[in-house]
MIFI-837584 format. One line per 3 residues: number of its first residue (from 1); their letters; for each residue x negated, y negated, z of C-alpha. Coordinates in steps of 0.02 Angstrom, whole numbers, plus 32768, in hexadecimal, padded with zeros to 4 digits. Layout:
BEGIN
NUM) a) X:Y:Z ~ ...
END
This chain:
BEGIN
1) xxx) 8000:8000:8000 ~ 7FBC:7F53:7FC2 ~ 7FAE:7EE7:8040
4) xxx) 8030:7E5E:8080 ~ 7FCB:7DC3:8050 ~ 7F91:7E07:7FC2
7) xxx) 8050:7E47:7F81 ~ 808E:7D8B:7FBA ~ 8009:7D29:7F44
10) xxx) 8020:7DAC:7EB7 ~ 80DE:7D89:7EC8 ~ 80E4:7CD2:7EC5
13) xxx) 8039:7CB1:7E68 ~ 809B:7C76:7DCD ~ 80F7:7BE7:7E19
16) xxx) 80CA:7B40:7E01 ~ 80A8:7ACE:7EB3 ~ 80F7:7A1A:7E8F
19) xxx) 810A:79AC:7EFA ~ 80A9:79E6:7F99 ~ 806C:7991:8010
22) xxx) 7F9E:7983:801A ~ 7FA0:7950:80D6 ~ 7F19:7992:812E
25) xxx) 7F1D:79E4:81D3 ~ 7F21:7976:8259 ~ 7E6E:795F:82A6
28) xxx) 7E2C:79A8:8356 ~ 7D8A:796A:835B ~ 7DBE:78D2:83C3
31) xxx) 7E37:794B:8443 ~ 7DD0:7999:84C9 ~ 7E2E:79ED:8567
34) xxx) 7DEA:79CC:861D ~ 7DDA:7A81:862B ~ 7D86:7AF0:85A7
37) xxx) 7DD9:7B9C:8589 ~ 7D41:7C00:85B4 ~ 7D30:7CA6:8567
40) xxx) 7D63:7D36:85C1 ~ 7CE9:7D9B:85F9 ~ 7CFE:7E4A:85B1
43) xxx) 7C98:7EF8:85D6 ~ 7C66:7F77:8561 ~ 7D15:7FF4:851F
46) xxx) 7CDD:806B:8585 ~ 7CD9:800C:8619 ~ 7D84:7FC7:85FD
49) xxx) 7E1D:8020:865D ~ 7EA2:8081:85E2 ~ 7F2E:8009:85CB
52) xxx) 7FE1:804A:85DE ~ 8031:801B:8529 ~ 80B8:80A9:8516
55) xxx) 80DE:80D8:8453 ~ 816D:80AD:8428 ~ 8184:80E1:836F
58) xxx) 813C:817C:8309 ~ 819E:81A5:8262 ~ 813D:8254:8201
61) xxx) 80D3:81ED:8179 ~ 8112:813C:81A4 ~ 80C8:809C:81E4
64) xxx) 8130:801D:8246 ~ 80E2:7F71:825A ~ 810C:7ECC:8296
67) xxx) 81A7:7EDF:830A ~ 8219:7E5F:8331 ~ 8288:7E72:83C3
70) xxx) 8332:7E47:83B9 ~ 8375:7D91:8422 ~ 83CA:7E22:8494
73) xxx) 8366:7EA2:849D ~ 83B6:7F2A:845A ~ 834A:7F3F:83A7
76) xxx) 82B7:7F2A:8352 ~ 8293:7F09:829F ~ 81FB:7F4D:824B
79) xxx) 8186:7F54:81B0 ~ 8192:8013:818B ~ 8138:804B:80FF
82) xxx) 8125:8128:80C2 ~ 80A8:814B:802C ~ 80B8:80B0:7F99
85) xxx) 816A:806A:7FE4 ~ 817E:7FF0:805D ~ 8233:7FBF:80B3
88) xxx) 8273:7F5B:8145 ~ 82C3:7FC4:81DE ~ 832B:7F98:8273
91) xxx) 82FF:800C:8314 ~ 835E:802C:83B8 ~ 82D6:7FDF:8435
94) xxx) 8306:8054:84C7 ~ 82B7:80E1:845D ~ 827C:80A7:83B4
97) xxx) 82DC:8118:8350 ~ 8325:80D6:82AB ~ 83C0:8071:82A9
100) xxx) 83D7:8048:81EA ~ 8372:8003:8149 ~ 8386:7F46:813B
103) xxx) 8335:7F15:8092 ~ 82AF:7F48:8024 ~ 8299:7EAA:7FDD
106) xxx) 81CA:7E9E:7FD9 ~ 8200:7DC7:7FF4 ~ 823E:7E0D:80A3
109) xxx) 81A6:7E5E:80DA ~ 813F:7DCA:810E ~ 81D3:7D4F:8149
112) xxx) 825F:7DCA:819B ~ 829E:7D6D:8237 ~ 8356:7D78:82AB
115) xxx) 83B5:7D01:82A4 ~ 8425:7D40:8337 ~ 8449:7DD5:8371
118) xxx) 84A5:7E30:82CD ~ 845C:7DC9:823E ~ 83A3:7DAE:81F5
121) xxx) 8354:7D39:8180 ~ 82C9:7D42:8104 ~ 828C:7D1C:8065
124) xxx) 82B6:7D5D:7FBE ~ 82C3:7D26:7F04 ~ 8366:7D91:7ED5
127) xxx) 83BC:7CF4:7E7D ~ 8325:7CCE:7E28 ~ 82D8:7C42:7E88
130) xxx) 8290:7C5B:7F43 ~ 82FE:7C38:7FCC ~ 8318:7C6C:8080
133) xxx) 83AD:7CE1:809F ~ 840E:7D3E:8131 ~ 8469:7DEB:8138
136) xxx) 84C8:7E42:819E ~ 842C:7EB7:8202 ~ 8484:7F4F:81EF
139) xxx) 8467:7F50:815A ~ 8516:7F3B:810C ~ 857A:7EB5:80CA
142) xxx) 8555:7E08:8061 ~ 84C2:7DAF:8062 ~ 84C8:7CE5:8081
145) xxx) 8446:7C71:8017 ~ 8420:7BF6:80B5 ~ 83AB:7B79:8059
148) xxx) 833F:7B79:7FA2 ~ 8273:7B50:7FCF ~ 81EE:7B4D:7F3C
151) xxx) 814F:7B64:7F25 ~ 80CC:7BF9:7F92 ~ 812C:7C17:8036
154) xxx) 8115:7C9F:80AD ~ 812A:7CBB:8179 ~ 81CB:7C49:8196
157) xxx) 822B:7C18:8238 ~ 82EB:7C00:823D ~ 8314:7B7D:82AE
160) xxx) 83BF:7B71:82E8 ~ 83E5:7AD3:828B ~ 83C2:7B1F:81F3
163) xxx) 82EE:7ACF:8205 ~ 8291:7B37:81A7 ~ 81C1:7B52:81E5
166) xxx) 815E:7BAD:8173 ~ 80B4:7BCA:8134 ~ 8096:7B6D:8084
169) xxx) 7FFA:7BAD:8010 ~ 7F9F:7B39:7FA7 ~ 7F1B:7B8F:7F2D
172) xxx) 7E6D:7B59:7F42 ~ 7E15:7AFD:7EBC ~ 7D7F:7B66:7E74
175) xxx) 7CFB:7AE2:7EB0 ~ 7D31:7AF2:7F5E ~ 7D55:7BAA:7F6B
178) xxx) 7CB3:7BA3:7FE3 ~ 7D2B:7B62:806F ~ 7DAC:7BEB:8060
181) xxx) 7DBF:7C5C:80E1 ~ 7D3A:7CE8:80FE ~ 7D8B:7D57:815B
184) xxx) 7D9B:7E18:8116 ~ 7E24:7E77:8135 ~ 7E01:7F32:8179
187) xxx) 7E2D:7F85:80F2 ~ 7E8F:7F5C:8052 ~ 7F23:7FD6:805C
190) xxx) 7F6C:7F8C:8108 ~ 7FCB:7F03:8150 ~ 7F6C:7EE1:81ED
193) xxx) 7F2F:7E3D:81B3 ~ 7FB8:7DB4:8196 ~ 7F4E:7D29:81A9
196) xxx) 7EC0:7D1F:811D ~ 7EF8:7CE8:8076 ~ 7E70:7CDA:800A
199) xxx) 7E60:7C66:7F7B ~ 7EED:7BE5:7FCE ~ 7F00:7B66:8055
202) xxx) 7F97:7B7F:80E0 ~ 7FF1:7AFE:8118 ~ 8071:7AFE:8198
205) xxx) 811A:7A9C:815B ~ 81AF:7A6A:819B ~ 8258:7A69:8131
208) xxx) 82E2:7A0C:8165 ~ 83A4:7A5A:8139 ~ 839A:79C5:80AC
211) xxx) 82FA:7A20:8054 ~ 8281:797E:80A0 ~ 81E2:79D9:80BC
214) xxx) 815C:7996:813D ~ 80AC:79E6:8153 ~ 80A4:7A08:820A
217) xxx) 7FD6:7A49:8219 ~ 7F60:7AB4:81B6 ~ 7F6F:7B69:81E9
220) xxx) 7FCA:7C19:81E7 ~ 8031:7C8B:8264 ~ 80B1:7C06:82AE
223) xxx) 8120:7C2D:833B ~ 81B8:7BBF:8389 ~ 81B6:7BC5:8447
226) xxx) 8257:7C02:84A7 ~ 8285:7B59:84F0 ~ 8274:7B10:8433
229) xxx) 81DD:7A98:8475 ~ 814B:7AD6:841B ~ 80F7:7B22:8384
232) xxx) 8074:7B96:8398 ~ 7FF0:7BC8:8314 ~ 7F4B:7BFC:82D6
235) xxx) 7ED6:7B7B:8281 ~ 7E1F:7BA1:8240 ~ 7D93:7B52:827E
238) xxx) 7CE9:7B83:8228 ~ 7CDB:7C46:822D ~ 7D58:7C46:82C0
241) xxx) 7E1C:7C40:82E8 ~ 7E6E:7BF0:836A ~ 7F0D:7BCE:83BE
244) xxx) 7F58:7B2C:83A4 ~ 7FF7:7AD0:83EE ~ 8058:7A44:83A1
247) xxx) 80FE:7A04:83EE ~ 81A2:7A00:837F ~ 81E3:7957:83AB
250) xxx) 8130:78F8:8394 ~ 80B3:796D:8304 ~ 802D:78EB:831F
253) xxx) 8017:7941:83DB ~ 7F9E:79CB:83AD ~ 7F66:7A3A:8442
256) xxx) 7EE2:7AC3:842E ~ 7EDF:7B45:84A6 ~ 7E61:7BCD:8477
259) xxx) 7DBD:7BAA:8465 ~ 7D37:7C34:8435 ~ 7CB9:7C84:83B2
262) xxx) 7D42:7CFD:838C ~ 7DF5:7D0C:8326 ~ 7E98:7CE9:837C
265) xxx) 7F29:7CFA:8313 ~ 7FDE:7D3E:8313 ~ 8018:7CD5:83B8
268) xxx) 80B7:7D03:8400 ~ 8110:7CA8:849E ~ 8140:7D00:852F
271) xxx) 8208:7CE1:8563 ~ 81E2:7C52:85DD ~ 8185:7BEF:8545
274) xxx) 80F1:7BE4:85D2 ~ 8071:7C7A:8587 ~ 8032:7CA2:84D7
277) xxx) 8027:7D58:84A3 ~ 7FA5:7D77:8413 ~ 7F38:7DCB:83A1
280) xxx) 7E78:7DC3:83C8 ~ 7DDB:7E13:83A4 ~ 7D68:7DA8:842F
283) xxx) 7D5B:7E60:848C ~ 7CE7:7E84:8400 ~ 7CD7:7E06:8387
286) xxx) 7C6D:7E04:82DB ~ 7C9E:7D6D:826D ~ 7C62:7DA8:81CE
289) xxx) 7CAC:7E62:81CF ~ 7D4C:7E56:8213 ~ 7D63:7F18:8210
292) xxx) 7CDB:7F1D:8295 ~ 7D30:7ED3:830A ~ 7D9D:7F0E:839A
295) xxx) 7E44:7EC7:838D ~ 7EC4:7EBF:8435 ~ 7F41:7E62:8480
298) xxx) 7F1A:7DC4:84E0 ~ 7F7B:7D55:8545 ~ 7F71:7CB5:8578
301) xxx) 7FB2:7C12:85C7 ~ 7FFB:7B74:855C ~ 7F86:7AFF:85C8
304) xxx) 7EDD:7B8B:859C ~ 7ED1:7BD1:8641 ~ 7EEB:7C8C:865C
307) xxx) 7E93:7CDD:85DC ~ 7ECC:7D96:85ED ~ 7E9D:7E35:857A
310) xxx) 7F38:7EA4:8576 ~ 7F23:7F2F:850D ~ 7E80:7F97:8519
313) xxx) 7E66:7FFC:8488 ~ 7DD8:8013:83F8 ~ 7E76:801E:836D
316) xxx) 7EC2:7F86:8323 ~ 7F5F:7F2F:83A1 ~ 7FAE:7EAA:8357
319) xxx) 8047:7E40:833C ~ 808B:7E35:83EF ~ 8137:7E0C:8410
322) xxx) 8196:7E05:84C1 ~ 8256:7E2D:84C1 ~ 82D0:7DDA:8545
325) xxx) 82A6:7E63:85C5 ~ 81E5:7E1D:85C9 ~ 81B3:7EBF:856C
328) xxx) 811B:7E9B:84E2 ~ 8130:7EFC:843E ~ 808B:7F19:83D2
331) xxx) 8054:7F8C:8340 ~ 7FC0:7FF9:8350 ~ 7F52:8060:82E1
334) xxx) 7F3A:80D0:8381 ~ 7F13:818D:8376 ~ 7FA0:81F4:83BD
337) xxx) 7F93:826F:8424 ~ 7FDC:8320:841B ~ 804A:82FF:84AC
340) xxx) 8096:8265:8451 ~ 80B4:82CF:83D3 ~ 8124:833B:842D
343) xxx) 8157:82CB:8490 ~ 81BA:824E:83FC ~ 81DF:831D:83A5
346) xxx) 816A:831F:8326 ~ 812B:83A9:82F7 ~ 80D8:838B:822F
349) xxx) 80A3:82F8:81E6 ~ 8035:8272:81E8 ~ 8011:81FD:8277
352) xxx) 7F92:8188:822C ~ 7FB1:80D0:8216 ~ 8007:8060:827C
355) xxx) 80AD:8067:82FF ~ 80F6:801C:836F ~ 80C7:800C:8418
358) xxx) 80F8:7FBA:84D7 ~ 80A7:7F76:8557 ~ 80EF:7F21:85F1
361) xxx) 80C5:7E53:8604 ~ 804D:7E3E:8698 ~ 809F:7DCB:871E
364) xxx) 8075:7D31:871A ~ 7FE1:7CDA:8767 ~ 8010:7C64:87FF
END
């Protein structure tokens, strides 16, 4: 399976950008906290404790990434793909067995998102221009055009007036293809990476319900907090990632919260809008070959205190997500066990690639 970047710029490579913005990302060389996030300080893998992540999902031959809890609870949504094909599932979250098939629409595999508790969103191009759509999530029923875009556009939020935030990509001019980003993905038949796109600038962008579009920062992976304050996201900074903060009401307010020779991407929010869950490889890092790095979940304050490794493991974790009930949902390349296997009845098949996977939010740090 190609990977998602790659299948989003092959899909929308022939469109012609008018009209966008060139605003660059806001600068941070003047904002400087009182309090440096300090790097955690992190012992060799075999010093490190097991964690206790549960596994959640195991289909014979399947993958299942990037799950999305439901605003109740009840279900996840997931990235499932089985040999060449590649769908998008809904999953009962008590025991991640398979509810129903939403859509196979390859549009929906990089911007699926709920809208409530029975309806998604996402991209596609069915009516022959790209818009952002909603369905029914059991898969049934009529689907709803909600608002046409243009242009490269990948990784959008719903807001619930109808705001769209998404990513926009803006290819690179040849001469200055020596500023794109440099970081490989692990392999080229995967979906672990969501954050390199090679060959083209991201820009985070703000539509209004009117189709008024307002470049918000530079930058990839953006996440709406709970209480509706704050946009989280990953920006690059030489060879590194880091976390970055802007607030909704006033853009020009640019926070950054991680700071480290490493890359910290995917950021979540935890349901009090008070902790960031994300993707890291500062366990292990190696900035020029990113599939020799260790990859976990990390967690960490809004302010850059509380630095906090969560998942232990020399696999791939990524893609964090917490539901309602302050459990954190991830996707691991983790080898499983025999026990597993009997455990979620499986008896033939293949359990390489990625599932799903739970781990229980750490309390928080008085």
């Amino acid at each position: 399976m190609r990977t998602m970047n790659r299948l989003i710029i092959s899909l929308i490579s022939s469109f012609l950008i008018a009209g966008v913005h060139s605003a660059s990302a806001n600068s941070i060389s003047d904002w400087m906290g009182e309090h440096r996030n300090a790097q955690a300080s992190v012992s060799s893998h075999d010093d490190q404790p097991a964690d206790a992540a549960q596994l959640l999902t195991l289909e014979p031959g399947q993958t299942e990434m990037y799950a999305r809890p439901s605003p109740d609870g009840r279900f996840l949504i997931t990235l499932n793909s089985k040999r060449n094909t590649s769908w998008i599932s809904r999953h009962f979250s008590e025991n991640g067995d398979p509810a129903n098939r939403i859509s196979d629409d390859n549009r929906a595999f990089d911007s699926i998102g709920w809208r409530d508790n029975t309806h998604v969103y996402y991209l596609s191009e069915r009516a022959g221009g790209l818009a952002l759509w909603e369905k029914i999530s059991d898969g049934e029923g009529m689907q709803r055009r909600i608002q046409a875009l243009h242009g490269m556009i990948t990784q959008p939020i719903l807001l619930e007036n109808n705001t769209i935030i998404a990513v926009r990509l803006t290819p690179l001019e040849r001469r200055n293809k020596q500023h794109q980003n440099t970081h490989s993905r692990h392999k080229a038949d995967d979906n672990f990476n969501n954050w390199t796109f090679d060959g083209f600038r991201t820009d985070i962008v703000r539509f209004n319900a009117d189709g008024e579009e307002q470049v918000l920062a530079n930058g990839v992976n953006p996440s709406i907090s709970p209480d509706g304050q704050w946009l989280a996201f990953s920006m690059q900074t030489g060879r590194s990632m880091h976390l970055f903060r802007i607030s909704l009401d006033d853009s020009s307010e640019l926070i950054q919260i991680t700071d480290s020779r490493s890359v910290d991407v995917q950021p979540s929010w935890s349901k009090d809008s008070q902790r960031l869950y994300f993707t890291s490889n500062r366990a292990r890092p190696d900035l020029r070959h990113a599939n020799k790095s260790q990859w976990d979940i990390w967690s960490i304050d809004i302010n850059g205190r509380n630095l906090t490794q969560l998942t232990h493991n020399e696999a791939r974790d990524g893609a964090a997500r917490m539901d309602k009930n302050g459990k954190i949902y991830f996707h691991s390349d983790r080898k499983i066990a025999k026990a597993l296997r009997a455990q979620h009845q499986l008896g033939s098949g293949s359990t390489s690639g990625f599932h799903i996977w739970t781990i229980d939010a750490p309390k928080p740090v008085k």
